[in-house]
N, CA, C and O atoms as a GROMACS GRO file, in nm:
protein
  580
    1UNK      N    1  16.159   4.194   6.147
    1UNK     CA    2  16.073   4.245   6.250
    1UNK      C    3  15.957   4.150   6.269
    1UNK      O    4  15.928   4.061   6.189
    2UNK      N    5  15.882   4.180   6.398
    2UNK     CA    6  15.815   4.037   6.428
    2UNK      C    7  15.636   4.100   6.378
    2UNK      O    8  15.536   4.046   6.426
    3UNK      N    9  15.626   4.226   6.270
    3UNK     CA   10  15.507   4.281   6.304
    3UNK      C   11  15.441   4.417   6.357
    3UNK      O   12  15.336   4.470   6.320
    4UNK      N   13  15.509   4.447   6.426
    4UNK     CA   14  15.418   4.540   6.507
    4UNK      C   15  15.506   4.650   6.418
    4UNK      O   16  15.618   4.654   6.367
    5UNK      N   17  15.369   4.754   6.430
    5UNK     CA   18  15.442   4.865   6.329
    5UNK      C   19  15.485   4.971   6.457
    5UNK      O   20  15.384   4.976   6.528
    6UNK      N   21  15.560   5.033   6.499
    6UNK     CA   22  15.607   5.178   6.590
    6UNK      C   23  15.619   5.277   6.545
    6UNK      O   24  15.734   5.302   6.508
    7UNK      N   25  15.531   5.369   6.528
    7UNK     CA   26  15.539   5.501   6.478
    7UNK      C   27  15.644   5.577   6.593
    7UNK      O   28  15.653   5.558   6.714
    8UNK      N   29  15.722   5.676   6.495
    8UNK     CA   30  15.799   5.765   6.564
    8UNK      C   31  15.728   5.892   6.602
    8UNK      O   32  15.663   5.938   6.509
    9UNK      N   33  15.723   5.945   6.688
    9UNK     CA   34  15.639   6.096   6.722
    9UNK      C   35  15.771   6.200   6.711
    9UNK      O   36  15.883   6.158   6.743
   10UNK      N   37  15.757   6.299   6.677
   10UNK     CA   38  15.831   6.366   6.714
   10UNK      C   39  15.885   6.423   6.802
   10UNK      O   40  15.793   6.449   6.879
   11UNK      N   41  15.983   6.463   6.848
   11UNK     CA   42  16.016   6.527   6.989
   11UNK      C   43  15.986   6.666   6.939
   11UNK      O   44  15.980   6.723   6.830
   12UNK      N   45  15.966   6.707   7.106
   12UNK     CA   46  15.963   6.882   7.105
   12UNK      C   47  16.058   6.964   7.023
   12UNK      O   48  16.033   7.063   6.955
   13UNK      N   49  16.184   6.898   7.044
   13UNK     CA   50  16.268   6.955   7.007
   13UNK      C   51  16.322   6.990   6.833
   13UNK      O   52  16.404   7.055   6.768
   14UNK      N   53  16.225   6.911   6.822
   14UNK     CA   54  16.174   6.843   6.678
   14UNK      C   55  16.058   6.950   6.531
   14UNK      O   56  16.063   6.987   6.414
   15UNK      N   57  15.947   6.955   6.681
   15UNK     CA   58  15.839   7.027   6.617
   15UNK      C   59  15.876   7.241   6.597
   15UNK      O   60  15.906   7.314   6.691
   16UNK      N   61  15.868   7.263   6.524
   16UNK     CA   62  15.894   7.386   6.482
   16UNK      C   63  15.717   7.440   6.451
   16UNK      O   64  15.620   7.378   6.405
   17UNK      N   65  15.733   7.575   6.499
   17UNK     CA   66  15.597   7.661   6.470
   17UNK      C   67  15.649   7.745   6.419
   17UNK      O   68  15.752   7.797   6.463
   18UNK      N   69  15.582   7.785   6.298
   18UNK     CA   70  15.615   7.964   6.238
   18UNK      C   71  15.515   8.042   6.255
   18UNK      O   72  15.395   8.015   6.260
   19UNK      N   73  15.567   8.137   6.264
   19UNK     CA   74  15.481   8.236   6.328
   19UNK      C   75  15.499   8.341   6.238
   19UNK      O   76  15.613   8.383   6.224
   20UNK      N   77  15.374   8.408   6.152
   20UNK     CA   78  15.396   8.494   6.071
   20UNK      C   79  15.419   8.610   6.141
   20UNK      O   80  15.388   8.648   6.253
   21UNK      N   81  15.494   8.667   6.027
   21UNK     CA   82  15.613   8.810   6.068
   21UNK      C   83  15.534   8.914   6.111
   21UNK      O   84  15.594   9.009   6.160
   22UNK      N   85  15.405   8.922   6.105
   22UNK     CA   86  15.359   9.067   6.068
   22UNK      C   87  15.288   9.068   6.221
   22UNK      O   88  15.248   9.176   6.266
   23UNK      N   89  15.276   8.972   6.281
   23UNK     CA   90  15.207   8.892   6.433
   23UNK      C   91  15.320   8.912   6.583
   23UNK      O   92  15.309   8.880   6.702
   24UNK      N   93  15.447   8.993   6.486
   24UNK     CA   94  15.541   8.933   6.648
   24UNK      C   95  15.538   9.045   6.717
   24UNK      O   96  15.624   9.044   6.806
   25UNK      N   97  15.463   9.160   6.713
   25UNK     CA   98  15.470   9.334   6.784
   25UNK      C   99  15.345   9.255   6.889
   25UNK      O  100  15.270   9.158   6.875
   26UNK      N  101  15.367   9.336   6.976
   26UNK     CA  102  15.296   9.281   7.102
   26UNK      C  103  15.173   9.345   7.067
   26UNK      O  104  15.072   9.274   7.075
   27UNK      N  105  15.158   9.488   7.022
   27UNK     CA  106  15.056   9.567   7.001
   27UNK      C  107  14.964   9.511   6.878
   27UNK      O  108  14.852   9.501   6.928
   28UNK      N  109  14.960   9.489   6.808
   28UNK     CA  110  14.924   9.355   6.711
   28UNK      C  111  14.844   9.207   6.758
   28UNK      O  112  14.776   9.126   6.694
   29UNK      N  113  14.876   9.213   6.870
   29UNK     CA  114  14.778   9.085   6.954
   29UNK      C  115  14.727   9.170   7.044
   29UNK      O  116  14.763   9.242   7.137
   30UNK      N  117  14.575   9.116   6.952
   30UNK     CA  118  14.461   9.159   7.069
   30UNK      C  119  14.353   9.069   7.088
   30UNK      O  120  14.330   8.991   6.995
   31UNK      N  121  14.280   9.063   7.192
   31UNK     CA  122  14.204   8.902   7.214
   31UNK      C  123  14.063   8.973   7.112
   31UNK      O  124  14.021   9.088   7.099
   32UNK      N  125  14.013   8.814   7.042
   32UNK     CA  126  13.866   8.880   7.004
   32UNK      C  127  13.777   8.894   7.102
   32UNK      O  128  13.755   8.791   7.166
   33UNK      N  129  13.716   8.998   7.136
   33UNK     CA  130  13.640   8.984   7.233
   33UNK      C  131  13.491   9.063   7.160
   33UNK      O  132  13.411   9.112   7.240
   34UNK      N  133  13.471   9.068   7.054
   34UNK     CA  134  13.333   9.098   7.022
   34UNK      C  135  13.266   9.206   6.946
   34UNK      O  136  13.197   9.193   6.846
   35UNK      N  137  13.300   9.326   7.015
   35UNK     CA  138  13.300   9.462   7.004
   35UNK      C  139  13.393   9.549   6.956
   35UNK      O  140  13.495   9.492   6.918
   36UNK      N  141  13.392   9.662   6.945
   36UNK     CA  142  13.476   9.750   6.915
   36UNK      C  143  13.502   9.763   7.034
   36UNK      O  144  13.448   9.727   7.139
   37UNK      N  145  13.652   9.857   6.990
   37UNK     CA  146  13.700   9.928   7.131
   37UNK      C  147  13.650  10.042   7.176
   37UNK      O  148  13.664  10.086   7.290
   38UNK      N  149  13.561  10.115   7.046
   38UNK     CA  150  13.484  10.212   7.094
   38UNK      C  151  13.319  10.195   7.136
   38UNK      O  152  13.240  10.283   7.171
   39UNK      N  153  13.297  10.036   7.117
   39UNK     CA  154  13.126  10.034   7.144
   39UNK      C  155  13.172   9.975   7.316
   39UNK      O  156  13.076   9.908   7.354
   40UNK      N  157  13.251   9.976   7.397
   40UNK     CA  158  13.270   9.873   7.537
   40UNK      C  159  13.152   9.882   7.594
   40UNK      O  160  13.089   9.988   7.600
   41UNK      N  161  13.105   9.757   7.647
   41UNK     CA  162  12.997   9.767   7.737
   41UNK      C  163  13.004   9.815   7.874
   41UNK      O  164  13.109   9.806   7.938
   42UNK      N  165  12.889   9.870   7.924
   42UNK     CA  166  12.826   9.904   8.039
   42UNK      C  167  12.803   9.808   8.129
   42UNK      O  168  12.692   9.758   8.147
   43UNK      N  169  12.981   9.754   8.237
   43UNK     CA  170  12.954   9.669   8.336
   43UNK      C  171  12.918   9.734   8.455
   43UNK      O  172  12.852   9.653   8.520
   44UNK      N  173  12.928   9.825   8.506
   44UNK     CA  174  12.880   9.872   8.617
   44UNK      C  175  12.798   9.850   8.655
   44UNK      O  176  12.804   9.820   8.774
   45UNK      N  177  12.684   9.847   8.599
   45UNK     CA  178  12.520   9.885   8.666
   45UNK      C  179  12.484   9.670   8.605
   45UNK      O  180  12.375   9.612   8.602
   46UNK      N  181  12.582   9.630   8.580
   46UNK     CA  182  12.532   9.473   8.570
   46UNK      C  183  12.503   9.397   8.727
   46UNK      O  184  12.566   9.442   8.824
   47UNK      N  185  12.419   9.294   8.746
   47UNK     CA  186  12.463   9.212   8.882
   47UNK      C  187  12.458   9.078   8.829
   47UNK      O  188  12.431   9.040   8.716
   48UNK      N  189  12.498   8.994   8.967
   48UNK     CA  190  12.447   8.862   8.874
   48UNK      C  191  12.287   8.842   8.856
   48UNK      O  192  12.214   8.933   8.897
   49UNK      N  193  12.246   8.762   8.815
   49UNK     CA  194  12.086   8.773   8.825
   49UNK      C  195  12.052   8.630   8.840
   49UNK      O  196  12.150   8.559   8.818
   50UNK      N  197  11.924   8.551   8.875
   50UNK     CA  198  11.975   8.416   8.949
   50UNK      C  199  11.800   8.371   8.852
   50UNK      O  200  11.751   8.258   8.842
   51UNK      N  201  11.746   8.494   8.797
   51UNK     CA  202  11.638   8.471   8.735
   51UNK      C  203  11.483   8.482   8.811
   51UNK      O  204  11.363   8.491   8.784
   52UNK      N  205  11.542   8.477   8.884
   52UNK     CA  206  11.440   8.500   9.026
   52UNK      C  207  11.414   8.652   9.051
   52UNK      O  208  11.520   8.693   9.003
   53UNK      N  209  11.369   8.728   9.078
   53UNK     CA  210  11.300   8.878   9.146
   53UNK      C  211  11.409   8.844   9.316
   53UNK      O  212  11.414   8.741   9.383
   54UNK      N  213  11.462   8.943   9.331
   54UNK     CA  214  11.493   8.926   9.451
   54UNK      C  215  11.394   9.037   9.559
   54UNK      O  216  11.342   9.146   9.537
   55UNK      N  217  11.401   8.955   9.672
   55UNK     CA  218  11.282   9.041   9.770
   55UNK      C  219  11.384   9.160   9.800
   55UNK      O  220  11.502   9.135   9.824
   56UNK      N  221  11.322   9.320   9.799
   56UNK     CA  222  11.371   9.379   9.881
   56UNK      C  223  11.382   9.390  10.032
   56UNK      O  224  11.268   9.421  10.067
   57UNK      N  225  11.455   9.383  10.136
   57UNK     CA  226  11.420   9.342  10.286
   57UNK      C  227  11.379   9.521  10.321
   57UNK      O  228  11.420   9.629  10.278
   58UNK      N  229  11.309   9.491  10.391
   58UNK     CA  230  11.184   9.603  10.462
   58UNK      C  231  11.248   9.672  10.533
   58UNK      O  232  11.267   9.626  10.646
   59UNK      N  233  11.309   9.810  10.502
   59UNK     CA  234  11.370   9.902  10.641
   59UNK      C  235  11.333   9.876  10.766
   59UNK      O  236  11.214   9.852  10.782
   60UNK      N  237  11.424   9.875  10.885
   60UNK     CA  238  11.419   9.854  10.961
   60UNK      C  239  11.345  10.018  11.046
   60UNK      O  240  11.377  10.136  11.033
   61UNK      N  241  11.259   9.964  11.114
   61UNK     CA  242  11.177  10.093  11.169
   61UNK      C  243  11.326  10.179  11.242
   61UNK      O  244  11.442  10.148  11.271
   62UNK      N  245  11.243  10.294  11.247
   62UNK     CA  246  11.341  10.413  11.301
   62UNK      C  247  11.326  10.371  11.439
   62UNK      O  248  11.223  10.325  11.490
   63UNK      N  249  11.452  10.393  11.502
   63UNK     CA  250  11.463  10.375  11.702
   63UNK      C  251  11.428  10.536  11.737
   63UNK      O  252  11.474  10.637  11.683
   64UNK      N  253  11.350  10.528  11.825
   64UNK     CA  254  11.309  10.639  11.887
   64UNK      C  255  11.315  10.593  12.035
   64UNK      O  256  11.294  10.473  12.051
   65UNK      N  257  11.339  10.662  12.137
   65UNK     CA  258  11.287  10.648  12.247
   65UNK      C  259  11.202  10.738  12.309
   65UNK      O  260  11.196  10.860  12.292
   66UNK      N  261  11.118  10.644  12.405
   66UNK     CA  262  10.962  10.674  12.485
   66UNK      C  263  11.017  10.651  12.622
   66UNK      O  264  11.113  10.585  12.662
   67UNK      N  265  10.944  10.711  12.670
   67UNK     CA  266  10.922  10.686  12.821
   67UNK      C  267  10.768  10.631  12.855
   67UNK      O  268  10.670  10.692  12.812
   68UNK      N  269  10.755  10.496  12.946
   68UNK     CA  270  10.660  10.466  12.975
   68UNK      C  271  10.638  10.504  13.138
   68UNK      O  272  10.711  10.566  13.216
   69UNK      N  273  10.502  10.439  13.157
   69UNK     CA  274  10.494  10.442  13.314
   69UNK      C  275  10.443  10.277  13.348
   69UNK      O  276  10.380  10.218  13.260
   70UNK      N  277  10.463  10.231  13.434
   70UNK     CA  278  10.429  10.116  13.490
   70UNK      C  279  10.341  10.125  13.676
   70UNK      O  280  10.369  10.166  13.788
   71UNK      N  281  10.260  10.077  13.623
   71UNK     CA  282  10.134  10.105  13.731
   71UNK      C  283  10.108  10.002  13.800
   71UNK      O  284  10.019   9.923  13.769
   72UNK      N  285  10.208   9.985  13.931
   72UNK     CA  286  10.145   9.843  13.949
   72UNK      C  287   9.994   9.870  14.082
   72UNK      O  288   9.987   9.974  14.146
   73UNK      N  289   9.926   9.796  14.093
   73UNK     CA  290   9.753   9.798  14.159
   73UNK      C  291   9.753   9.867  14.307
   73UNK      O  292   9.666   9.919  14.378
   74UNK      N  293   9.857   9.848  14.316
   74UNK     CA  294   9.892   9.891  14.497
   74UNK      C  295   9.947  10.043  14.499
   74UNK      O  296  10.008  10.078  14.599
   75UNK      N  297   9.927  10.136  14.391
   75UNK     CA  298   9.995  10.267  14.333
   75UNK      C  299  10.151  10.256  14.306
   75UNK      O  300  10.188  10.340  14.224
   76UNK      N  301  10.218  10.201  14.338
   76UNK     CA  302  10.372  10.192  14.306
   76UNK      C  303  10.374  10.207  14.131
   76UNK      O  304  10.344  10.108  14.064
   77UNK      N  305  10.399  10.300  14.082
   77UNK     CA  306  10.465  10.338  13.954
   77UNK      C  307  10.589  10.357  14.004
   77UNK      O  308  10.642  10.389  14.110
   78UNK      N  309  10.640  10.307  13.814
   78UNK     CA  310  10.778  10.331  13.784
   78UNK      C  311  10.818  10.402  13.655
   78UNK      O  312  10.731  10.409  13.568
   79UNK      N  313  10.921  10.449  13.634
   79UNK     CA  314  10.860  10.487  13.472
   79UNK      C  315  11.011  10.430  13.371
   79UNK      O  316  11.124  10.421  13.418
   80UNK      N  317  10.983  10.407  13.270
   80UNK     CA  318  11.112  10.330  13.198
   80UNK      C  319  11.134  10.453  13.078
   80UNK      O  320  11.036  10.511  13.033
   81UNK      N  321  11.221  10.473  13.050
   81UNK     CA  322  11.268  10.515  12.909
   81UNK      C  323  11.326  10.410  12.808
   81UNK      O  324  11.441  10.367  12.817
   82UNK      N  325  11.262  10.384  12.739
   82UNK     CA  326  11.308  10.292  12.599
   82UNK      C  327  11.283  10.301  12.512
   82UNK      O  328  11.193  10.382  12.488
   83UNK      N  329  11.363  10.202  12.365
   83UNK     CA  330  11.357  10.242  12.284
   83UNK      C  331  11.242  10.175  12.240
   83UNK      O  332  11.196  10.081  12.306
   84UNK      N  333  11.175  10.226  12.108
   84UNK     CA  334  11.015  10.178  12.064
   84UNK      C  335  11.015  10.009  12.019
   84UNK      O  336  10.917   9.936  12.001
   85UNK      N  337  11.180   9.970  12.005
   85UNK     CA  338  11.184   9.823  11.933
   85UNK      C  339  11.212   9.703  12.016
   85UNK      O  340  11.225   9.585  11.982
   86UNK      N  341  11.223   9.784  12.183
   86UNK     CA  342  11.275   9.668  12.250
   86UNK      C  343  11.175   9.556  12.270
   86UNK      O  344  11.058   9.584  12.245
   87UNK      N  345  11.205   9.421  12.317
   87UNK     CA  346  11.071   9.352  12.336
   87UNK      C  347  11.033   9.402  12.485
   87UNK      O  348  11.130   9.420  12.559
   88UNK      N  349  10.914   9.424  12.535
   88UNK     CA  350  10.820   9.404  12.637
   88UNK      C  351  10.891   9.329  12.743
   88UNK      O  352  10.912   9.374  12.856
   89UNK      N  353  10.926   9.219  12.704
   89UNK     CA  354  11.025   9.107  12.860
   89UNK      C  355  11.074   9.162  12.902
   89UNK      O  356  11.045   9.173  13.021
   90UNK      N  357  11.172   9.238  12.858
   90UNK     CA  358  11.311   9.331  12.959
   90UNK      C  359  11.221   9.434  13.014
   90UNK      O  360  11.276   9.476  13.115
   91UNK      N  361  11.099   9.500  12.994
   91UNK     CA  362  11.040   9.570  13.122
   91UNK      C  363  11.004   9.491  13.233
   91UNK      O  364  11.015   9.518  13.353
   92UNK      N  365  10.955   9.384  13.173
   92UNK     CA  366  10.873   9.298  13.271
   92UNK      C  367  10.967   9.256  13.366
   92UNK      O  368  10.942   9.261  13.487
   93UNK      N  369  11.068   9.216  13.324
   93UNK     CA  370  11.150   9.175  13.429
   93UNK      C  371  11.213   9.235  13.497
   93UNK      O  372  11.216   9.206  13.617
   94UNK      N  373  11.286   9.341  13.445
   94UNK     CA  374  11.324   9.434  13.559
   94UNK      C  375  11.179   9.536  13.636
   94UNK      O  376  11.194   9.606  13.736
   95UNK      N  377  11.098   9.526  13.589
   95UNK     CA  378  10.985   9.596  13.714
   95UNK      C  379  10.944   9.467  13.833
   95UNK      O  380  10.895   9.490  13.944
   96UNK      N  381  10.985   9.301  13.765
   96UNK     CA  382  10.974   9.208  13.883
   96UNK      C  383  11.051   9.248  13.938
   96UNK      O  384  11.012   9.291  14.046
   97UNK      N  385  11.188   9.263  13.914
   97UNK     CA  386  11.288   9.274  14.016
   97UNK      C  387  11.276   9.362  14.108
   97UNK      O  388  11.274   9.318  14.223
   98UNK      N  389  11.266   9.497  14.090
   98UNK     CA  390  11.206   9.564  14.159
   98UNK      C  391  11.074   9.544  14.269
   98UNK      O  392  11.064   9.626  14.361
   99UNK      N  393  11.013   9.476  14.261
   99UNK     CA  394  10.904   9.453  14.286
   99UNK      C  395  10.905   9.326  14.366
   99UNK      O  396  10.815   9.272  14.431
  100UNK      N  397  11.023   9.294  14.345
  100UNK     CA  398  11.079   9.134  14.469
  100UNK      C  399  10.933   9.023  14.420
  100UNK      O  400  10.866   8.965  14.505
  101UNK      N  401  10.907   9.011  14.274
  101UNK     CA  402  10.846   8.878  14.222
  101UNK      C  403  10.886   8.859  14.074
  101UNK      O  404  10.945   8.925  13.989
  102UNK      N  405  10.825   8.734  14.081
  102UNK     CA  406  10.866   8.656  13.949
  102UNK      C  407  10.797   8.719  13.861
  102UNK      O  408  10.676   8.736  13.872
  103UNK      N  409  10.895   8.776  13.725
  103UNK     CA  410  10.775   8.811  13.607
  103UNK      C  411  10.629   8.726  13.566
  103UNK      O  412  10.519   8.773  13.538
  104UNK      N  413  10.680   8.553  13.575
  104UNK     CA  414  10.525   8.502  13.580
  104UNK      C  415  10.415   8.544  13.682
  104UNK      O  416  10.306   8.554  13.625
  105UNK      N  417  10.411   8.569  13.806
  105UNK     CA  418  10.321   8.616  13.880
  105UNK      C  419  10.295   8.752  13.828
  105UNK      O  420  10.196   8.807  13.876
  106UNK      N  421  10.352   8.806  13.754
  106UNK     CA  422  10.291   8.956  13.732
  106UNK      C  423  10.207   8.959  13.595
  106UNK      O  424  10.255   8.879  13.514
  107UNK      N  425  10.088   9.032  13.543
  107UNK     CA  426   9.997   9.080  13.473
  107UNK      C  427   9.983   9.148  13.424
  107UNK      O  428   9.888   9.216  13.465
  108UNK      N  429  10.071   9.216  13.260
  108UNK     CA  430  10.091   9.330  13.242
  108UNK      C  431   9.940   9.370  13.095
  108UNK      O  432   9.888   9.296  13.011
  109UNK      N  433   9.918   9.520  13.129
  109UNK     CA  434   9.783   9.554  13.004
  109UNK      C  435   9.862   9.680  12.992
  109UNK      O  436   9.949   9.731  13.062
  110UNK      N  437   9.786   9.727  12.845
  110UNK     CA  438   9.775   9.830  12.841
  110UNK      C  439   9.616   9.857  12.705
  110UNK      O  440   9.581   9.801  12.601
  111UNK      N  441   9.559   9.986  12.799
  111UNK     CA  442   9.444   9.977  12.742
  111UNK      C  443   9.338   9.874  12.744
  111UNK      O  444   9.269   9.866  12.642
  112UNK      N  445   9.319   9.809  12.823
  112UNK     CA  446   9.215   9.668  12.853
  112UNK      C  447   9.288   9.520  12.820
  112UNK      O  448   9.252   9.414  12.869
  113UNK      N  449   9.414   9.541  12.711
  113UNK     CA  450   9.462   9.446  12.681
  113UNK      C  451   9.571   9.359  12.753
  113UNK      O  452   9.646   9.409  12.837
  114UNK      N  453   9.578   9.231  12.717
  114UNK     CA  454   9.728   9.223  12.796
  114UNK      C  455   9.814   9.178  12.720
  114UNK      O  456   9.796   9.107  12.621
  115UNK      N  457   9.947   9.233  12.777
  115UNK     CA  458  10.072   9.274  12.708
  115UNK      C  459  10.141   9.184  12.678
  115UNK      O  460  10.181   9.135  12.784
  116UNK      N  461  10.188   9.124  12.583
  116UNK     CA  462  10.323   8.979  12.556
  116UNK      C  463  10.453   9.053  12.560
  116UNK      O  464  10.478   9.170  12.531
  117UNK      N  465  10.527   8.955  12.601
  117UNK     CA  466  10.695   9.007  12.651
  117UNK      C  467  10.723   8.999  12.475
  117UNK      O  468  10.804   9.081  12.432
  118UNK      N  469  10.670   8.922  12.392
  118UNK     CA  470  10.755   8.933  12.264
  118UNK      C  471  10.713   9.020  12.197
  118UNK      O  472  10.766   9.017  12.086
  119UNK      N  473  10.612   9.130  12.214
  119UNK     CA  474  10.605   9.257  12.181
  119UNK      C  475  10.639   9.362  12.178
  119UNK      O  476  10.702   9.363  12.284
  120UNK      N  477  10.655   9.508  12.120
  120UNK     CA  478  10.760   9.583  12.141
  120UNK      C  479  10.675   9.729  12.132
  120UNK      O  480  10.600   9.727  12.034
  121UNK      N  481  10.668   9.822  12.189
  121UNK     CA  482  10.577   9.936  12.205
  121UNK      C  483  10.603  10.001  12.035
  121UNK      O  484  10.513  10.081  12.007
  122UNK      N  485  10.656   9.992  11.976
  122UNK     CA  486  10.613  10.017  11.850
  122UNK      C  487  10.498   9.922  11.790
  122UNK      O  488  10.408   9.973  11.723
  123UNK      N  489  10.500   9.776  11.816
  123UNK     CA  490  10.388   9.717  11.732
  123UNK      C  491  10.276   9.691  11.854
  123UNK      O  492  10.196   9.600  11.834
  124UNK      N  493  10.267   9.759  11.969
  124UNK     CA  494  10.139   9.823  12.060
  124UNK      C  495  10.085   9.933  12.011
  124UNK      O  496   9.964   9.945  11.993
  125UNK      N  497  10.165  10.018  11.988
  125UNK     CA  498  10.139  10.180  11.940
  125UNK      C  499  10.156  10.260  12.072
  125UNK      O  500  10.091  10.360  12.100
  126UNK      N  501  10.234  10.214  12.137
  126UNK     CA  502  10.280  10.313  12.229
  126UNK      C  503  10.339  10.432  12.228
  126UNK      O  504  10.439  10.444  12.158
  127UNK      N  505  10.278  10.568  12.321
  127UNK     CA  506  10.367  10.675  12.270
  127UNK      C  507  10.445  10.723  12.401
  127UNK      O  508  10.475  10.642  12.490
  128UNK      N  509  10.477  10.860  12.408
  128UNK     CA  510  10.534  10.875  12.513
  128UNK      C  511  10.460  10.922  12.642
  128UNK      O  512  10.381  11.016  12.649
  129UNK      N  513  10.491  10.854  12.724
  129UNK     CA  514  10.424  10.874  12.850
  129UNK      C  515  10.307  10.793  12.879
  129UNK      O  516  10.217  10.831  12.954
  130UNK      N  517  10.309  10.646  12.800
  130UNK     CA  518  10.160  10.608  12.814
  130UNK      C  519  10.172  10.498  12.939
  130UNK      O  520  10.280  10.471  12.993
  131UNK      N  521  10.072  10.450  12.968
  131UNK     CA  522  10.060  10.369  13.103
  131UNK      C  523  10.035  10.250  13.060
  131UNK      O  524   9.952  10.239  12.970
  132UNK      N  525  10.107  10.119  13.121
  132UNK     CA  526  10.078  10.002  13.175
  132UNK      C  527  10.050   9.945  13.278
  132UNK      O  528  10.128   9.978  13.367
  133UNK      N  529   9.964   9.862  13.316
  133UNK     CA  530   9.937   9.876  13.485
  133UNK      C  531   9.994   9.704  13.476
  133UNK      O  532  10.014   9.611  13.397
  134UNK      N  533  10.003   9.741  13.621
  134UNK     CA  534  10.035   9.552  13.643
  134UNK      C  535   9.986   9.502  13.731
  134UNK      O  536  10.017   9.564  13.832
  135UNK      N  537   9.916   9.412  13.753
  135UNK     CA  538   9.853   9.310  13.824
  135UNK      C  539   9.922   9.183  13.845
  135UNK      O  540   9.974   9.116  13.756
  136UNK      N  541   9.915   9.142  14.019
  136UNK     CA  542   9.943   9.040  14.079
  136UNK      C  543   9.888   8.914  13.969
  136UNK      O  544   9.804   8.967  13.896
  137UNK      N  545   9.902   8.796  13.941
  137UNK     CA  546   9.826   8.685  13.887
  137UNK      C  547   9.715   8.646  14.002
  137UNK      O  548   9.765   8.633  14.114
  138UNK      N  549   9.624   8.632  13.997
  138UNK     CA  550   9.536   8.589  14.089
  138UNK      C  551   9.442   8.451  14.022
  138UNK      O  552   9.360   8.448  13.930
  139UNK      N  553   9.494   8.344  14.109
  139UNK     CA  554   9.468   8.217  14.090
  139UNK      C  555   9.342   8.215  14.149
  139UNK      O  556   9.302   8.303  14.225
  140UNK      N  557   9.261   8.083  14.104
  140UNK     CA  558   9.090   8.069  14.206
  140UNK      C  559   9.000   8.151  14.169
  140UNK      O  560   8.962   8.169  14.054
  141UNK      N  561   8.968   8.198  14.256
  141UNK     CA  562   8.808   8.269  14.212
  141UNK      C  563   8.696   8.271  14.326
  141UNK      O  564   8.598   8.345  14.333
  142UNK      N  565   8.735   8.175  14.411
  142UNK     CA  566   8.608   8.127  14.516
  142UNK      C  567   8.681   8.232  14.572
  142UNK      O  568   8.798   8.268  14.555
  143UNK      N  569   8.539   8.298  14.681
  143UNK     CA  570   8.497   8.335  14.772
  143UNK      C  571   8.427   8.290  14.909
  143UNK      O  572   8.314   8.243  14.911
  144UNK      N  573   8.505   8.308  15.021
  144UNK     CA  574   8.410   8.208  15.134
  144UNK      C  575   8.389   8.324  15.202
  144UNK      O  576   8.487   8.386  15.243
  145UNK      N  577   8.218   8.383  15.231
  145UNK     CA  578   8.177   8.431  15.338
  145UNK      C  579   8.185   8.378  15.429
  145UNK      O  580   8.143   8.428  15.533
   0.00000   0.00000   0.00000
């Protein structure tokens, strides 16, 4: 031989496992898993947990619906029924439409204030039956006697 040593491995067919006798009932294999079979833990009420506090998210306010009135300067009221969460825009715009103008030319208050379309008569404090008036936009200011 020129050297090199070649170990033989065995084949599969080769390797034999014994398996003690008292191990071959199926009931006899059981995984270790820790505990007794009578202490099992309480997975139910587990979650994962990420270590962090998770935020609870804030109920969503209750939908109620109101009826408003819309006052526009020239006496033309209208009155809407909605719900307390909608935004403000969808009045505005359908009382333009009505009203054959652009929601930008119109001026909406309630109570001295004026009204944003991304507001919603719940975070106004609107109740039922209360009034908004609307005003034309009026550009300028001069006066010529």
């Amino acid at each position: 031989m020129s050297g090199i040593l070649v170990e033989e491995t065995p084949s599969v067919d080769e390797t034999v496992m014994e398996v003690p006798a008292h191990s071959q009932e199926p009931e006899d294999i059981k995984p270790d898993i820790g505990f007794d079979e009578d202490e099992k833990p309480d997975i139910e009420g587990l979650e994962k947990s990420t270590g962090e506090e998770e935020e609870i998210p804030e109920p969503k306010p209750e939908r109620t619906y109101i009826t408003i009135r819309v006052v526009a300067q020239d006496g033309l009221e209208m009155s809407f029924k909605i719900s307390n969460t909608i935004k403000m825009e969808k009045i505005f715009k359908s009382f333009a439409e009505r009203v054959k103008l652009a929601p930008i030319d119109i001026r909406f208050h309630h109570d001295g204030k004026r009204v944003k379309g991304s507001e919603t008569p719940l975070s106004l404090g609107l109740e039922d039956d209360d009034e908004i008036t609307a005003n034309t936009e009026a550009t300028g200011g001069c006066y010529f006697a």
